[in-house]
N, C-alpha and C positions, 0 to 999 in steps of 0.2 A: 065621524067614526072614531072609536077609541082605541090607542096603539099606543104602546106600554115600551117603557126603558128600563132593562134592570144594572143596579149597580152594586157592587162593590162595597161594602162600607168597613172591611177586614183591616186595611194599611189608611191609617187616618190622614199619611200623606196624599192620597190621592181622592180624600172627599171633597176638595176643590171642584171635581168634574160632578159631584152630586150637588154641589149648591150652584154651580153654574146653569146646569138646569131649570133647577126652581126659581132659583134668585133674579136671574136674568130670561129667564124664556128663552133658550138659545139652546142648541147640543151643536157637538162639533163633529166636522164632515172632514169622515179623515182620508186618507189614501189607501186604493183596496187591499197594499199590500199588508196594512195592519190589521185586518179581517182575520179570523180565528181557522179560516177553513185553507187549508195548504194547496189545494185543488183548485182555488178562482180562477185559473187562468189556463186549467190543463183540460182541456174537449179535442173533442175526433171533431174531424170534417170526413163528410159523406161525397167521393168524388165519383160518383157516379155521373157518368157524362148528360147534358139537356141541351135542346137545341140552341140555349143560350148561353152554355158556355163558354165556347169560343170565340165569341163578341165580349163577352163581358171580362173574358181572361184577357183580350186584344187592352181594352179600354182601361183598365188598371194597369196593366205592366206599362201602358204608356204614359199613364200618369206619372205613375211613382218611378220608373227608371227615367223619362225624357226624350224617351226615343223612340219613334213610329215602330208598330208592330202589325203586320198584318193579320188579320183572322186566318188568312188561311194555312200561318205557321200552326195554329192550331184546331187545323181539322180533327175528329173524329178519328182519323187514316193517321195521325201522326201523336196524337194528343191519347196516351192512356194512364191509366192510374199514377202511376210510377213517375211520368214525365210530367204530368201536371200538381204530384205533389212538390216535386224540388222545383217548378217556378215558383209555385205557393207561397211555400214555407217560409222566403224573407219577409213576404209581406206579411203577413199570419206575425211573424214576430214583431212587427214594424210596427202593427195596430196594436199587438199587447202591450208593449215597453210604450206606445201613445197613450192606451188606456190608465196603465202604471202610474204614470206620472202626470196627467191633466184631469182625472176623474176622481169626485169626492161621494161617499160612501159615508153612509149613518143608518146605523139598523136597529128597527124597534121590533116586537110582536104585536100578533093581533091577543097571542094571551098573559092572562096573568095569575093564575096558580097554580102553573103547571111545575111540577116540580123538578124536571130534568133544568127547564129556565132557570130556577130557584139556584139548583147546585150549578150549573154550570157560569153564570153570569151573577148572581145575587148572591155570594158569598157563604153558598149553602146555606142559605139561611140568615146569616150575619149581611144583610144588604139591603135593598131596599128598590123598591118598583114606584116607578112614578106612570100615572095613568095622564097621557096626552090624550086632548079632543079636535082633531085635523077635520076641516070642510069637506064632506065626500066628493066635491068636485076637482078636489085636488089630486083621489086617487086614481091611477093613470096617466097622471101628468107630473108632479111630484115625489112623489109617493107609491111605491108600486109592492104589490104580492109578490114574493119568490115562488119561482114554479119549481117544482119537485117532478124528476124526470129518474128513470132508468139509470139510463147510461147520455152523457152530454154528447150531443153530438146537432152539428150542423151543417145544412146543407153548403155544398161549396159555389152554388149559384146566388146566394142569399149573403154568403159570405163578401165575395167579390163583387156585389149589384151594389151592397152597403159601402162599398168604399169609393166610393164614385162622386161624392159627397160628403160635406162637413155632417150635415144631418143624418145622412146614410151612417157616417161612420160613428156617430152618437149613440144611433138607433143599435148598433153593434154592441158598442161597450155594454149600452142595458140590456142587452138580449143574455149578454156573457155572463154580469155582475147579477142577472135577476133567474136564472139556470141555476140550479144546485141538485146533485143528486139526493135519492130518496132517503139516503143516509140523516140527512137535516128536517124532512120535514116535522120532525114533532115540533119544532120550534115554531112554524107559523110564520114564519117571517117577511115583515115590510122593510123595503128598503127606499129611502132617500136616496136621489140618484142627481147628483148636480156637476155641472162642468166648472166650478172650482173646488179648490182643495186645501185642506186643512186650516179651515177658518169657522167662525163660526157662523152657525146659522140662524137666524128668529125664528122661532116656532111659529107657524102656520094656524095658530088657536090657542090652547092654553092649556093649561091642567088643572087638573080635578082631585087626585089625591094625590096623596104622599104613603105610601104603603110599606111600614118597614118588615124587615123578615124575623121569623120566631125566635132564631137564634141570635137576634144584637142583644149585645150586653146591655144592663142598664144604666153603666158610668154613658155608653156609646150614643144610645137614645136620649136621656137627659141632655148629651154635649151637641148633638145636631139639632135636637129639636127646639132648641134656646135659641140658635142662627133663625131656623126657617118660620116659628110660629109669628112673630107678627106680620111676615109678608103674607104667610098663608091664611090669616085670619080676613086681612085686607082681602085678598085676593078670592075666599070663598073657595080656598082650598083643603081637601078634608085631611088629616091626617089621622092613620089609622096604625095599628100592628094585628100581624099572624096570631 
């Protein structure tokens, strides 16, 4: 599958992260609080009571406080909206500020001449899209579609069943990090989702072109294109302009 980077190429201080790409096969998986969307972390839970809530509110609060709780502190008859969001709520903050700080984030598209991408991410123009070719067996596992939803919201038994578990609580982060409202989807976007942080990563396959944008100058393309053209020649990479 092919899944596209765009970058920057406006402040020539930071074309370092576009020859990092190409030069070395790597992009870098950062921290989601460096993500462009101020939202990553703000969704509704759905506390509409199931017959497994109150076992599964039992089994977390006993984890994460230490302390035997019984199910039947939270019956039905005792347990409503109101009383089950303030036991919640610490934990709810407890897995974000986990999330925050141990999960690493790198987001590409499935497109590439879309022009909202273009302006928002490719320097209007002045920037440049590198076209990545990732193994299809790696999406869903690595590699994952952002779903574009309404309004974020999850359920509170899916919530608390996930933290019961390292894995559970993984499967969380990516539920969180791969949720975005409808606002975002023109972008299309795939997201790398890894349990370390800010480092880099080796690309999964390799790339194919080099795609600058209509508007680089051309002192700007003559000075990149001098770095990248013999690796990209080696490598059977196309380079191309708008």
């Amino acid at each position: 599958m092919k899944i596209y980077k765009f970058k920057d190429l406006t402040d020539e201080k930071k074309h370092f992260e576009f020859y990092q790409i190409v030069l070395s096969n790597t992009f870098w998986c950062a921290k989601p609080d460096s993500l462009n969307d101020e939202n990553e972390f703000k969704f509704k839970l759905d506390y509409s009571l199931s017959a497994d809530t109150a076992n599964l509110l039992s089994q977390v609060v006993n984890k994460n406080r230490g302390t035997n709780y019984s199910p039947n502190l939270f019956t039905p008859s005792v347990l409503n909206h109101k009383k089950l969001e303030e036991i919640t709520t610490p934990i709810k903050g407890d897995l974000i500020n986990a999330c925050r700080n141990t999960i690493g984030v790198a987001c590409f598209s499935i497109k590439k001449t879309d022009d909202h991408l273009w302006n928002e991410y490719g320097g209007k123009g002045n920037g440049v899209c590198i076209e990545i070719n990732i193994p299809d067996e790696l999406i869903g596992k690595l590699y994952h579609r952002v779903h574009y939803v309404s309004e974020k919201i999850f359920h509170i038994d899916s919530f608390l069943e996930s933290g019961l578990s390292q894995e559970g609580t993984f499967r969380t982060y990516k539920n969180i990090l791969l949720t975005k409202t409808k606002k975002w989807d023109q972008e299309g976007e795939m997201r790398y989702i890894s349990k370390c942080q800010e480092v880099n990563i080796k690309i999964d396959g390799y790339i194919s072109e080099v795609l600058f944008g209509a508007q680089v100058p051309a002192d700007t393309l003559k000075q990149v294109k001098a770095k990248i053209v013999k690796h990209c020649n080696t490598n059977n990479i196309r380079i191309t302009k708008l």
